[in-house]
mmJSON file of the N, C-alpha and C atoms, coordinates in Angstrom:
{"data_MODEL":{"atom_site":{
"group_PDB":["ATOM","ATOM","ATOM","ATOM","ATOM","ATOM","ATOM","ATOM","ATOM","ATOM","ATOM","ATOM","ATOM","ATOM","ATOM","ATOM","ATOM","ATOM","ATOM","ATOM","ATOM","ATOM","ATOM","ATOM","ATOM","ATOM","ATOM","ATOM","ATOM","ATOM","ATOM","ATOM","ATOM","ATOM","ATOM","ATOM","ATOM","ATOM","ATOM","ATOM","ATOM","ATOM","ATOM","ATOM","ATOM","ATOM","ATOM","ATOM","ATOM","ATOM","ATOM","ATOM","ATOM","ATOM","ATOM","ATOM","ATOM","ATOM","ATOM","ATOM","ATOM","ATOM","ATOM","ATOM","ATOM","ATOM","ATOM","ATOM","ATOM","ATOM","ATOM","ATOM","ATOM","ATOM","ATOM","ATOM","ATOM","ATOM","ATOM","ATOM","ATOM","ATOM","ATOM","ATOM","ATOM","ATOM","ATOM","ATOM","ATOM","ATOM","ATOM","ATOM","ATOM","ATOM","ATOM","ATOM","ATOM","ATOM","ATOM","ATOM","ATOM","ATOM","ATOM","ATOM","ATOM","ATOM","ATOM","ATOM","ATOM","ATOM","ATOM","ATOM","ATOM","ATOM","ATOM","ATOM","ATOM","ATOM","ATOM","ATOM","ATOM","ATOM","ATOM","ATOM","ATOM","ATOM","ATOM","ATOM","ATOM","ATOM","ATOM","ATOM","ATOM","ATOM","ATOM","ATOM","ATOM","ATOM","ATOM","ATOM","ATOM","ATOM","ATOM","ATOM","ATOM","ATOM","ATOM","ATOM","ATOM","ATOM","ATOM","ATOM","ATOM","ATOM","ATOM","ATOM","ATOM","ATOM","ATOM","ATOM","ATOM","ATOM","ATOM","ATOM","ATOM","ATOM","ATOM","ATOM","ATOM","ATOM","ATOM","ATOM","ATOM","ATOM","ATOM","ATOM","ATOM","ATOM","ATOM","ATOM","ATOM","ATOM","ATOM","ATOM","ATOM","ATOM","ATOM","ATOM","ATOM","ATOM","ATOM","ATOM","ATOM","ATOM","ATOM","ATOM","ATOM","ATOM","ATOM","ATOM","ATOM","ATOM","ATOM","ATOM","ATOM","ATOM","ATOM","ATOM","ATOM","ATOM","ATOM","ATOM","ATOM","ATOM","ATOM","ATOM","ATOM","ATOM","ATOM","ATOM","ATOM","ATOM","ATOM","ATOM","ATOM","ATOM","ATOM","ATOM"],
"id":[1,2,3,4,5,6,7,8,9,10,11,12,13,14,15,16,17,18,19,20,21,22,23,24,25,26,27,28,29,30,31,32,33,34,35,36,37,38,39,40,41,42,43,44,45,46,47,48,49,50,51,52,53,54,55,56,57,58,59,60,61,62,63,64,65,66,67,68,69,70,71,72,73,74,75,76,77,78,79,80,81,82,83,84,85,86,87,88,89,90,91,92,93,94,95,96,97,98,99,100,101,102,103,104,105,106,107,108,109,110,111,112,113,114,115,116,117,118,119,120,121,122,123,124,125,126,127,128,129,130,131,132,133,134,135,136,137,138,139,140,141,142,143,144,145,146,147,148,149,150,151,152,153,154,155,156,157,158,159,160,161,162,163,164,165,166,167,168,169,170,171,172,173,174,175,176,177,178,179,180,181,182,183,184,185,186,187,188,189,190,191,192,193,194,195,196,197,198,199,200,201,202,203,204,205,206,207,208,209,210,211,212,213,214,215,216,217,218,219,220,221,222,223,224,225,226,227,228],
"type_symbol":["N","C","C","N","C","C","N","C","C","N","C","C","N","C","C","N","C","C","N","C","C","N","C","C","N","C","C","N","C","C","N","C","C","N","C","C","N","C","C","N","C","C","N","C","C","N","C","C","N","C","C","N","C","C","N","C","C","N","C","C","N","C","C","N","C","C","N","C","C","N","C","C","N","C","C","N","C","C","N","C","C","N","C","C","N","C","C","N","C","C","N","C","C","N","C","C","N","C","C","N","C","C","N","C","C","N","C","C","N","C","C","N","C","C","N","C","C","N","C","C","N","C","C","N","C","C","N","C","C","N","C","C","N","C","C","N","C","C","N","C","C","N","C","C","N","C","C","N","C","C","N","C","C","N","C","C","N","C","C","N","C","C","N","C","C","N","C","C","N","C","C","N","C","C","N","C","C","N","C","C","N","C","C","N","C","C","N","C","C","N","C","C","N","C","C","N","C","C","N","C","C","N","C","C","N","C","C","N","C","C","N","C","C","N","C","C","N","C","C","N","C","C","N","C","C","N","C","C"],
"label_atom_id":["N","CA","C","N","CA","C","N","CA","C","N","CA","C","N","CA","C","N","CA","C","N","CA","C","N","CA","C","N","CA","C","N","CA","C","N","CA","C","N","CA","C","N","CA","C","N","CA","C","N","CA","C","N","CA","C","N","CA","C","N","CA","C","N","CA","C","N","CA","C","N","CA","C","N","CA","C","N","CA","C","N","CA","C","N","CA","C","N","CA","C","N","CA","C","N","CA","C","N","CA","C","N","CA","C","N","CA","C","N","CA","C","N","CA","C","N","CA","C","N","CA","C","N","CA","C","N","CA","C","N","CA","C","N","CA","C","N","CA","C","N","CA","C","N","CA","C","N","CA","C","N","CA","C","N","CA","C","N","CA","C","N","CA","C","N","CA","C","N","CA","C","N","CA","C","N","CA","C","N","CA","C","N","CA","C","N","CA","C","N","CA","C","N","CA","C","N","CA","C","N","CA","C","N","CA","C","N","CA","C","N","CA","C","N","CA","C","N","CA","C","N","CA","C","N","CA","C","N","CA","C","N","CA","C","N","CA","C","N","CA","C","N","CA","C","N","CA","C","N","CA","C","N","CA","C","N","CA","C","N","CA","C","N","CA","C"],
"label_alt_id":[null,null,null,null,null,null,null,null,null,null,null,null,null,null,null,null,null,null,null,null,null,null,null,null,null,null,null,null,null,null,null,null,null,null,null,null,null,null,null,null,null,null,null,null,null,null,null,null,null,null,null,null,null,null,null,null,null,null,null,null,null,null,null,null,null,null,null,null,null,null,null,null,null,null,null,null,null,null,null,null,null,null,null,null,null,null,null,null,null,null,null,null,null,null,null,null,null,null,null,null,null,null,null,null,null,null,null,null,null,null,null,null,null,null,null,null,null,null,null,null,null,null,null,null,null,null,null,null,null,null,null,null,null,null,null,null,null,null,null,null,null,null,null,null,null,null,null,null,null,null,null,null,null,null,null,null,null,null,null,null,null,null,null,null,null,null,null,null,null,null,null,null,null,null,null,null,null,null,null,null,null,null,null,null,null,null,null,null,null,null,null,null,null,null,null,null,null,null,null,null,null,null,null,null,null,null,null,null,null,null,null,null,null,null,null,null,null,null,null,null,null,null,null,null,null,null,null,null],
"label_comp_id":["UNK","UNK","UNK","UNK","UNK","UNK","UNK","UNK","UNK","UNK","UNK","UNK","UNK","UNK","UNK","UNK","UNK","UNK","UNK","UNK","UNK","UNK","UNK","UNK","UNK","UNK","UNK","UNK","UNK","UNK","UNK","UNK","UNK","UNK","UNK","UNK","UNK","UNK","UNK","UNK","UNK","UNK","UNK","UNK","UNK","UNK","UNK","UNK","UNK","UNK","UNK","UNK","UNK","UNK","UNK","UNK","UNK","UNK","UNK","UNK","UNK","UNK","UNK","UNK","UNK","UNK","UNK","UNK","UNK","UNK","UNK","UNK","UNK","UNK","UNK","UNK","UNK","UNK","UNK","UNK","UNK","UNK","UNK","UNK","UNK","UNK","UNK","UNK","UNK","UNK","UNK","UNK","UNK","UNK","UNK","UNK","UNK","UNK","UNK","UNK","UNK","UNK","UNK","UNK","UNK","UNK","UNK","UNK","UNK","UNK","UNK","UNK","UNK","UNK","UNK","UNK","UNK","UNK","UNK","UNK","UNK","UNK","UNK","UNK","UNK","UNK","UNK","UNK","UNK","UNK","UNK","UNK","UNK","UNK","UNK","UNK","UNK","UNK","UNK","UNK","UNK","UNK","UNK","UNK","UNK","UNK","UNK","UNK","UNK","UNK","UNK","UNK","UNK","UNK","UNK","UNK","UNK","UNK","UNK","UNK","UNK","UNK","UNK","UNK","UNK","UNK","UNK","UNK","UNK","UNK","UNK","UNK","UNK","UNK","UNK","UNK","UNK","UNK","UNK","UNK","UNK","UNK","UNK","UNK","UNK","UNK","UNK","UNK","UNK","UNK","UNK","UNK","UNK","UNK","UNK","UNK","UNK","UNK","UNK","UNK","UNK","UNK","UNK","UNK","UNK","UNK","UNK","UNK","UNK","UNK","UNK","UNK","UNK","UNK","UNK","UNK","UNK","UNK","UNK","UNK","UNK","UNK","UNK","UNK","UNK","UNK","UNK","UNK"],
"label_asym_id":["A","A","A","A","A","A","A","A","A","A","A","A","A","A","A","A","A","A","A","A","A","A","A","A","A","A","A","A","A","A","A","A","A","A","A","A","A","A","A","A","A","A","A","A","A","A","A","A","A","A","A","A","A","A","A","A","A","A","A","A","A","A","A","A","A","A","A","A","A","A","A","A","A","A","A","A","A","A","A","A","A","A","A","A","A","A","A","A","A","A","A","A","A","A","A","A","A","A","A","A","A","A","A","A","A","A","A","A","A","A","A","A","A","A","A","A","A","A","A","A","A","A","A","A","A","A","A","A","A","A","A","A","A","A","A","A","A","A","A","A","A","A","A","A","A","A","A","A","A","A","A","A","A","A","A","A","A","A","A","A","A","A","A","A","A","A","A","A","A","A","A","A","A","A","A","A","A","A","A","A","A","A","A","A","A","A","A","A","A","A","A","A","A","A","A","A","A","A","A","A","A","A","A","A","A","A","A","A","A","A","A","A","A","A","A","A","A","A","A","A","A","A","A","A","A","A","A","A"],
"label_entity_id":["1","1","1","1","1","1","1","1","1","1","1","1","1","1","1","1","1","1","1","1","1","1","1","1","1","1","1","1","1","1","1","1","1","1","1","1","1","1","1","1","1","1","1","1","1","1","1","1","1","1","1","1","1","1","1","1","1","1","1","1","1","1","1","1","1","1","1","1","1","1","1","1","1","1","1","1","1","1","1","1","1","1","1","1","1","1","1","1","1","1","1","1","1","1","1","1","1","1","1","1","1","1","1","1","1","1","1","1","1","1","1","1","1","1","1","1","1","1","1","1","1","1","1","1","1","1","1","1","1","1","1","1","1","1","1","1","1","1","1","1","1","1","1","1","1","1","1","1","1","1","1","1","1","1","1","1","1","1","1","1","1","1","1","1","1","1","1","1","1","1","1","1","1","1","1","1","1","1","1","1","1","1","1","1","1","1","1","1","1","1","1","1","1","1","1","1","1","1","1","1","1","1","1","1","1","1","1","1","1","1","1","1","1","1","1","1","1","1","1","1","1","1","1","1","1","1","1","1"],
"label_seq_id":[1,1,1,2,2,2,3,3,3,4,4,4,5,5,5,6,6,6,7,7,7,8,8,8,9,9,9,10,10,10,11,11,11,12,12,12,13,13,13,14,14,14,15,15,15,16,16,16,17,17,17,18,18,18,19,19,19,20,20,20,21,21,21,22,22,22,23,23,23,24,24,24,25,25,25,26,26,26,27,27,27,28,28,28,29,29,29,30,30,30,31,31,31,32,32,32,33,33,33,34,34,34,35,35,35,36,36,36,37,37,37,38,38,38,39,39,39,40,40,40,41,41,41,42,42,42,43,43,43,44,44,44,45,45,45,46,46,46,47,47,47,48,48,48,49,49,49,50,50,50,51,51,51,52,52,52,53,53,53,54,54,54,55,55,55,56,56,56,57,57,57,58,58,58,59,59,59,60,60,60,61,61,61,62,62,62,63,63,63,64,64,64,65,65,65,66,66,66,67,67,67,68,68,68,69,69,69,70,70,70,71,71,71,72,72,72,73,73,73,74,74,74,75,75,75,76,76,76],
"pdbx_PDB_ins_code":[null,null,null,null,null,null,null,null,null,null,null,null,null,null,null,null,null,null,null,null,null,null,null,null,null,null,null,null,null,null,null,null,null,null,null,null,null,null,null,null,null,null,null,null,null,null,null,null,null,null,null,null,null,null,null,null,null,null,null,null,null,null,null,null,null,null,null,null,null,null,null,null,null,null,null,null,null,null,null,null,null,null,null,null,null,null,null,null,null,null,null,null,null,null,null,null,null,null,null,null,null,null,null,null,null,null,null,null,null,null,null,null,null,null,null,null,null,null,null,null,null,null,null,null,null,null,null,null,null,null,null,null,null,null,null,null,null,null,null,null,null,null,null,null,null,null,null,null,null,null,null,null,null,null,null,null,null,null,null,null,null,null,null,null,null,null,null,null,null,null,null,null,null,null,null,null,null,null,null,null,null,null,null,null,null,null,null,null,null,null,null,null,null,null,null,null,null,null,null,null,null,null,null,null,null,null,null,null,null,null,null,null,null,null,null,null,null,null,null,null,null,null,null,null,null,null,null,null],
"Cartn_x":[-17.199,-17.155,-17.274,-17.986,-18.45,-16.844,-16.666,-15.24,-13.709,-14.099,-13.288,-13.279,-14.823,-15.038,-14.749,-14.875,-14.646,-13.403,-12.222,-10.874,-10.15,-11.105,-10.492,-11.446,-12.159,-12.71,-11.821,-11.772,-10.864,-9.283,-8.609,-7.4,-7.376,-8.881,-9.128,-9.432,-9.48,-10.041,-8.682,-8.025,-6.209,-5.594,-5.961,-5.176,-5.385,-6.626,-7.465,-6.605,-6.954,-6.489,-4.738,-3.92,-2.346,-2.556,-2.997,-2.896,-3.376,-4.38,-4.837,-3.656,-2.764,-1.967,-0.682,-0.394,0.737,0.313,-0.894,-0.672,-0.081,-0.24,0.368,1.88,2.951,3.913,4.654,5.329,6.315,7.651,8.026,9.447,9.455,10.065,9.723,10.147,11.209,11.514,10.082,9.359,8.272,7.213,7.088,5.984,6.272,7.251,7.899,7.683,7.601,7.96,6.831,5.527,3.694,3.198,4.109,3.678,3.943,5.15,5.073,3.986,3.87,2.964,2.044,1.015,0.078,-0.295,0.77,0.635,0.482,0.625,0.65,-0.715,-1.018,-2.511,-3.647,-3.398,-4.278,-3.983,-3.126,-2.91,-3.571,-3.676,-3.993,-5.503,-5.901,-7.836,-8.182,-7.285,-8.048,-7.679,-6.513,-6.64,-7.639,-8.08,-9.196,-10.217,-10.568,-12.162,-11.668,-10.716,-10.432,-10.41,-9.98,-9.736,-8.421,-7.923,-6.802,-6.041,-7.236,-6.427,-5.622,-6.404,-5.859,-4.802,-5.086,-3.945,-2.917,-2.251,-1.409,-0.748,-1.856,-1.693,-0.969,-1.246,-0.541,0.383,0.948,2.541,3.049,2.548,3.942,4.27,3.342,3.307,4.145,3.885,5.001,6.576,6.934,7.942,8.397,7.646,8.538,9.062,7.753,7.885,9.04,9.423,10.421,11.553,12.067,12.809,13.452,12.218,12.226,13.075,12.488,13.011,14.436,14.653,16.054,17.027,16.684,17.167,17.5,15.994,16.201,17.334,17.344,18.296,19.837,20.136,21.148,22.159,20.613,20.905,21.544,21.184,21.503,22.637],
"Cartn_y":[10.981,9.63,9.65,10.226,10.411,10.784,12.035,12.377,11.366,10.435,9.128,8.628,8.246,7.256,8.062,9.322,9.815,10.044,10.157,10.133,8.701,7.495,6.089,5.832,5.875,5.79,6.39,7.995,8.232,7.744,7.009,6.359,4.869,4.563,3.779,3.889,4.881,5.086,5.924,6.235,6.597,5.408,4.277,2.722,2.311,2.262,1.635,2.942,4.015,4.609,4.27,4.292,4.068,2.334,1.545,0.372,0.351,0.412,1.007,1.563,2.683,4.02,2.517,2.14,1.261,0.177,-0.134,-1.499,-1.096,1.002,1.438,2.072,1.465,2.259,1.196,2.07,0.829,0.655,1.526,0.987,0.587,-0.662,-1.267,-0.758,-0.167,0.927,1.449,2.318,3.034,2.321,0.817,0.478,-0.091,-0.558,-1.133,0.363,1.372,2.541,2.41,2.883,2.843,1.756,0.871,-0.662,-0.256,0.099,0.443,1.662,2.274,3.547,2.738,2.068,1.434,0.1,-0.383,-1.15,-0.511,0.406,1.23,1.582,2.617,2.737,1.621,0.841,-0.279,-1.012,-0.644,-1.982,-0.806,0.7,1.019,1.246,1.247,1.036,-0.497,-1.678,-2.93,-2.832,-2.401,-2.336,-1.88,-0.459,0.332,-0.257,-1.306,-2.024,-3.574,-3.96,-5.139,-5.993,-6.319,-6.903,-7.112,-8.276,-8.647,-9.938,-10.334,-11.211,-10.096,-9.5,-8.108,-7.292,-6.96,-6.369,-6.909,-8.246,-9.137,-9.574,-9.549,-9.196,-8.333,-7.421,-5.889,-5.755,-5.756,-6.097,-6.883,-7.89,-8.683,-8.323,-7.41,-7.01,-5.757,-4.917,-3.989,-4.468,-5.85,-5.838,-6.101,-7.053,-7.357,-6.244,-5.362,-3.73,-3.519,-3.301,-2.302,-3.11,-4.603,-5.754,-5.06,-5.175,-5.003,-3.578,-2.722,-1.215,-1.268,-1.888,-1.981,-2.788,-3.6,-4.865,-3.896,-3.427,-2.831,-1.529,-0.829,0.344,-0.088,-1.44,-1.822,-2.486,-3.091,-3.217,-2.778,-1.252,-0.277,1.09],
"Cartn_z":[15.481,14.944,13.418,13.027,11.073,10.819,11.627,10.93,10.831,11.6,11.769,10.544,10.622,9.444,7.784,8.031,6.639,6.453,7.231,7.332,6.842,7.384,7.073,5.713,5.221,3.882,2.826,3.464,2.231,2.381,3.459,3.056,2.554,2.529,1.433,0.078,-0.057,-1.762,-2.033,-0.865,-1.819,-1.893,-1.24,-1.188,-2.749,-2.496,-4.043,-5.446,-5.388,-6.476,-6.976,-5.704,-5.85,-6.331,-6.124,-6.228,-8.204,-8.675,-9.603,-10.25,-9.598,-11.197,-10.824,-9.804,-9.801,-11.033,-11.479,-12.563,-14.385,-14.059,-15.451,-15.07,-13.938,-13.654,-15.127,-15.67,-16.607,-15.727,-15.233,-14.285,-12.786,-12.851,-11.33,-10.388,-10.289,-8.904,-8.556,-9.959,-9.411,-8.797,-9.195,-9.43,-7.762,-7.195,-5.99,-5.02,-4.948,-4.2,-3.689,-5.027,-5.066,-4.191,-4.661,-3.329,-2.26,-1.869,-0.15,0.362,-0.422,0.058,0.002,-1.017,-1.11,0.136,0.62,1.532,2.816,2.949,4.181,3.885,3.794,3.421,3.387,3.22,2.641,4.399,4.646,6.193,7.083,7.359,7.927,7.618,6.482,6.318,6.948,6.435,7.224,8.75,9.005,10.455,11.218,11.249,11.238,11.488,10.734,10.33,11.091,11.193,12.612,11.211,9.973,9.098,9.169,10.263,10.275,9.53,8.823,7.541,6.133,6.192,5.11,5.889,7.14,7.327,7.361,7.604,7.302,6.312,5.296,3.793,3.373,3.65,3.27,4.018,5.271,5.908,5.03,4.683,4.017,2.682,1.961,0.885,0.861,2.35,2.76,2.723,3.314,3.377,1.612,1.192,-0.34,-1.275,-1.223,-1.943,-1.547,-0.171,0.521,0.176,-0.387,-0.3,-1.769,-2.354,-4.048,-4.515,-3.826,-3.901,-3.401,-2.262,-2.25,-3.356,-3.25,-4.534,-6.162,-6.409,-6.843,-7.593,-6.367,-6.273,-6.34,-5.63,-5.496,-7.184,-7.49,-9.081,-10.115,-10.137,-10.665,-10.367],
"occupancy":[1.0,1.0,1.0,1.0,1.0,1.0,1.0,1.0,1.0,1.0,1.0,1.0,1.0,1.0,1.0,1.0,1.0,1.0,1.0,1.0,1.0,1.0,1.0,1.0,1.0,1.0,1.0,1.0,1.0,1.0,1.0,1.0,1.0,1.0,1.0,1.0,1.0,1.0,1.0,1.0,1.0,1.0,1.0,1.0,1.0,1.0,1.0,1.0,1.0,1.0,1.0,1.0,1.0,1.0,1.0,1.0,1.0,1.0,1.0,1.0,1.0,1.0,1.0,1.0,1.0,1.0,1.0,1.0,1.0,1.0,1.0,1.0,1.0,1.0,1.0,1.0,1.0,1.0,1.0,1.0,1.0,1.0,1.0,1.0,1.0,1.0,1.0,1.0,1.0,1.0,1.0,1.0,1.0,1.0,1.0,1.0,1.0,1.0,1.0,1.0,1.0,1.0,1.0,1.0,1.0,1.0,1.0,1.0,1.0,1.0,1.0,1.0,1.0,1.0,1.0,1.0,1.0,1.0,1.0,1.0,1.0,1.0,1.0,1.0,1.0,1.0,1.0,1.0,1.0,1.0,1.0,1.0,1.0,1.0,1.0,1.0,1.0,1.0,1.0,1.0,1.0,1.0,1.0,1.0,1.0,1.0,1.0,1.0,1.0,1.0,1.0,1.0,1.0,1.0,1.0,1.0,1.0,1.0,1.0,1.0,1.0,1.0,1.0,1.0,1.0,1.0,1.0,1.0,1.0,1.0,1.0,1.0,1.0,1.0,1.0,1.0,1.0,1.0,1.0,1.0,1.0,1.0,1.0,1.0,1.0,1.0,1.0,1.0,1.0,1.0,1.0,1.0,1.0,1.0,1.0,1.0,1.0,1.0,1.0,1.0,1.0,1.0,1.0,1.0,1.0,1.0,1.0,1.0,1.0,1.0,1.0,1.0,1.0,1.0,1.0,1.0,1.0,1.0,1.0,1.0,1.0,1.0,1.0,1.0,1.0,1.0,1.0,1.0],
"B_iso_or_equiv":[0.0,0.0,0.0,0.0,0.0,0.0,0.0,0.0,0.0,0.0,0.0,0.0,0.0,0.0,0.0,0.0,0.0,0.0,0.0,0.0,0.0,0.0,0.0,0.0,0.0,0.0,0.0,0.0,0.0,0.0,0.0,0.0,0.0,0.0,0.0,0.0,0.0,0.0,0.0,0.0,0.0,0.0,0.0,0.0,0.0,0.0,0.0,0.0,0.0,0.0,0.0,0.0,0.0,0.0,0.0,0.0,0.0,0.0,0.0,0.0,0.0,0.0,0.0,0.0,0.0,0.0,0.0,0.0,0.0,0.0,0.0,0.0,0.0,0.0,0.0,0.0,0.0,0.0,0.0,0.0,0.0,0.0,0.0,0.0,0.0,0.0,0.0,0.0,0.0,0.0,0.0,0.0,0.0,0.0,0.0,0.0,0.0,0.0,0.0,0.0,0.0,0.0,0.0,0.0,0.0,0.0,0.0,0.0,0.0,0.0,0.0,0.0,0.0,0.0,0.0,0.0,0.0,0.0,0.0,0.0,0.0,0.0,0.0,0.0,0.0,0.0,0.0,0.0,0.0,0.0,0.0,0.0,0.0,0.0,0.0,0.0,0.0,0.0,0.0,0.0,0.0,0.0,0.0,0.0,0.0,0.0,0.0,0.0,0.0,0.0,0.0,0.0,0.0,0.0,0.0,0.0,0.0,0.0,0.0,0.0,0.0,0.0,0.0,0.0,0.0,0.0,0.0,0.0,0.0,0.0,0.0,0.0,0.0,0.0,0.0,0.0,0.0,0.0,0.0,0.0,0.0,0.0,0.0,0.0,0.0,0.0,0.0,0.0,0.0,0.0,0.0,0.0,0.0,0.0,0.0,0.0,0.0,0.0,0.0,0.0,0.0,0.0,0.0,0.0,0.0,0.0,0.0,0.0,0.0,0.0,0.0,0.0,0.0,0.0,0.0,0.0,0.0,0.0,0.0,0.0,0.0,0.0,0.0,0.0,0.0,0.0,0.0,0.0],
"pdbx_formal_charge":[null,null,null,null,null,null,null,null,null,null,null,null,null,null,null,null,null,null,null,null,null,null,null,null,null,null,null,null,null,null,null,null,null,null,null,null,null,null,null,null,null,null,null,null,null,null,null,null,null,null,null,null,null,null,null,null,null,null,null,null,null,null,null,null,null,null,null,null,null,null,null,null,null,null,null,null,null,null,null,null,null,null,null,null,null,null,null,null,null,null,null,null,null,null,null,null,null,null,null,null,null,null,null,null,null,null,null,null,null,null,null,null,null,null,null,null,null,null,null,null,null,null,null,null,null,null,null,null,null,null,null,null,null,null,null,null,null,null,null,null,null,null,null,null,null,null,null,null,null,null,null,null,null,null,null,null,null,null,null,null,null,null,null,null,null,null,null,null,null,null,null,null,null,null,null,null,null,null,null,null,null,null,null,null,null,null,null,null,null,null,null,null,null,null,null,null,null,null,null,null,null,null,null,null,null,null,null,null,null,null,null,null,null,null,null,null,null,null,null,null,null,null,null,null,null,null,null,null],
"auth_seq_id":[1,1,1,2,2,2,3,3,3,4,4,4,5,5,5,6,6,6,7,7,7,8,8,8,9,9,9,10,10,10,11,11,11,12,12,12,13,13,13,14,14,14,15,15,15,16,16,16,17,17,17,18,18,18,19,19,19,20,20,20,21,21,21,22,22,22,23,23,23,24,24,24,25,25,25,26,26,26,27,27,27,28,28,28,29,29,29,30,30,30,31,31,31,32,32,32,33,33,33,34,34,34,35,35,35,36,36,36,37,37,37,38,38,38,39,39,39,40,40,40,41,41,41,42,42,42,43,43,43,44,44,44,45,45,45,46,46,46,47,47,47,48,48,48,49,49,49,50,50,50,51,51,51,52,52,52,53,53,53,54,54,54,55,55,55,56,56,56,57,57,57,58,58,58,59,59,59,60,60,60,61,61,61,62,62,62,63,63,63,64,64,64,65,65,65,66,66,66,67,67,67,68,68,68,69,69,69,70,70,70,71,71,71,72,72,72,73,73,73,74,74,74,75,75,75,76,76,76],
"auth_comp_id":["UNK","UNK","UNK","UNK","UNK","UNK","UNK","UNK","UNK","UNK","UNK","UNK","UNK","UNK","UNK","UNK","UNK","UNK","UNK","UNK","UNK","UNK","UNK","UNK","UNK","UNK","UNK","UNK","UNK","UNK","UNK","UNK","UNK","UNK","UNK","UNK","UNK","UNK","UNK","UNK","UNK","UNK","UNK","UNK","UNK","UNK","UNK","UNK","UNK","UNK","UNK","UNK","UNK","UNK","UNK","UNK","UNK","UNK","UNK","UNK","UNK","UNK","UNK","UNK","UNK","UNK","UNK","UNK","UNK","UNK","UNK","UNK","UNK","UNK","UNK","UNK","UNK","UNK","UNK","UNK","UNK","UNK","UNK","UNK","UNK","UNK","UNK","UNK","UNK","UNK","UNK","UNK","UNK","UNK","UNK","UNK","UNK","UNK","UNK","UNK","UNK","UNK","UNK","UNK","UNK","UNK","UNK","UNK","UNK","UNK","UNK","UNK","UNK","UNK","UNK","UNK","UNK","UNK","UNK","UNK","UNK","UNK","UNK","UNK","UNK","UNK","UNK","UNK","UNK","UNK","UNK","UNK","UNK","UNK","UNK","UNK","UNK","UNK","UNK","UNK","UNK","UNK","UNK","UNK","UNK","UNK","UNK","UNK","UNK","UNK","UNK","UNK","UNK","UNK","UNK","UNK","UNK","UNK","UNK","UNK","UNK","UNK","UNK","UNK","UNK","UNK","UNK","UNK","UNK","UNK","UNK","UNK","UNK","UNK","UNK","UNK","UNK","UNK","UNK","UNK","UNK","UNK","UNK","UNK","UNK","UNK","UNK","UNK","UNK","UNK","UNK","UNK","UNK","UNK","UNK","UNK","UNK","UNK","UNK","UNK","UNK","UNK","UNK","UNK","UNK","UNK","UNK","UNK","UNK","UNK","UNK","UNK","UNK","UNK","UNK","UNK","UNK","UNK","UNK","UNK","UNK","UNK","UNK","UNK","UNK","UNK","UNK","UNK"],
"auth_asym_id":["A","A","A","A","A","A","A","A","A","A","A","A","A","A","A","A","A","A","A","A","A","A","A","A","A","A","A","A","A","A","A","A","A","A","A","A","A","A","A","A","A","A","A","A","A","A","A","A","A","A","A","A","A","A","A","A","A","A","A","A","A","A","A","A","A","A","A","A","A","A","A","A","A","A","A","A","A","A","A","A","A","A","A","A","A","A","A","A","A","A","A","A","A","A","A","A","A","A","A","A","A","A","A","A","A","A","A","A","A","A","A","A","A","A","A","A","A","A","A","A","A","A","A","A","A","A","A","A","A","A","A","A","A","A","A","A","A","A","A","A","A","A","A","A","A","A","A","A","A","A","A","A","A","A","A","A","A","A","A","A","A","A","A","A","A","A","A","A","A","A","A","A","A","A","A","A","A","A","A","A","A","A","A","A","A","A","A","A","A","A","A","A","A","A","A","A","A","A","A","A","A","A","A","A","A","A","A","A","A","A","A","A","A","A","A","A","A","A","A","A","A","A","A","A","A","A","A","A"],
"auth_atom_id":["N","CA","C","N","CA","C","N","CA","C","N","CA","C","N","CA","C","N","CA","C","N","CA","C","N","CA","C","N","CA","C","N","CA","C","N","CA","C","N","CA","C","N","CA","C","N","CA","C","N","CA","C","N","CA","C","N","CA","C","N","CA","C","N","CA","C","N","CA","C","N","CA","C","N","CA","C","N","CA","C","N","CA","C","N","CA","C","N","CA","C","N","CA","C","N","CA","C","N","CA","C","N","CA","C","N","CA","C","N","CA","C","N","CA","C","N","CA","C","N","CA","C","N","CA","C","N","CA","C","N","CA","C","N","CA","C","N","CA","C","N","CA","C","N","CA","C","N","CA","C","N","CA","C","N","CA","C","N","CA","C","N","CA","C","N","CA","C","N","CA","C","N","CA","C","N","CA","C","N","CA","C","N","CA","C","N","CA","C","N","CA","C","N","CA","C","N","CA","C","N","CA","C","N","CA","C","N","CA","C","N","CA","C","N","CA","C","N","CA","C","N","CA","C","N","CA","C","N","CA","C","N","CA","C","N","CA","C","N","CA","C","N","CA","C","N","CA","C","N","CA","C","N","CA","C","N","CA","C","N","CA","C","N","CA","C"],
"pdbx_PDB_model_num":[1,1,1,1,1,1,1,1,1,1,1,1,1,1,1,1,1,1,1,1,1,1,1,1,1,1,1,1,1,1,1,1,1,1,1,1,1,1,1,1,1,1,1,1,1,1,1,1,1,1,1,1,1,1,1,1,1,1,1,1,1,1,1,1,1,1,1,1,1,1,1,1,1,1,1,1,1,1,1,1,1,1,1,1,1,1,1,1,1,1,1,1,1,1,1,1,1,1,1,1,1,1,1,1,1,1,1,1,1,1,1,1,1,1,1,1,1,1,1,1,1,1,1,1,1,1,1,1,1,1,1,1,1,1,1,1,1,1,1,1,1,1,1,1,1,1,1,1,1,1,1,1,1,1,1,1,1,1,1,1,1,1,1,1,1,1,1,1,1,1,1,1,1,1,1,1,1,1,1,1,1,1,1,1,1,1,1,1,1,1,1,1,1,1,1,1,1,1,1,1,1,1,1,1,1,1,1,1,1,1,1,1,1,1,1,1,1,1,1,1,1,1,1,1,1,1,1,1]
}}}
């Protein structure tokens, strides 16, 4: 059980750190990519803990990232 909990802690403190280096990305592709990884992570720590207003949060934040990155790419 500890090893549970120390497995989902630390994919919270990689949620928190990517969320964090994403507010110094200067190009939005990157900063859109960091979001989807970051939303994943972050939906699977509130899931974890039965924080299903956050995890909801972070799905939809999954999809825009992933919206953006495409949009994105297509842009260019």
């Amino acid at each position: 059980m500890i090893e549970r909990q120390v497995v989902i802690e630390t994919i919270g403190w990689i949620s928190t750190a990517s969320f964090l280096i994403s507010i110094l990305m200067p190009n939005r592709i990157h900063l859109h990519q960091l979001g989807v990884f970051t939303s994943i992570t972050t939906g699977i720590y509130a899931y974890s803990h039965g924080a299903t207003a956050i995890w909801v949060k972070w799905l939809i934040a999954f999809f825009f990232h992933a919206y953006m990155v495409v949009k994105s790419k297509r842009a260019t």
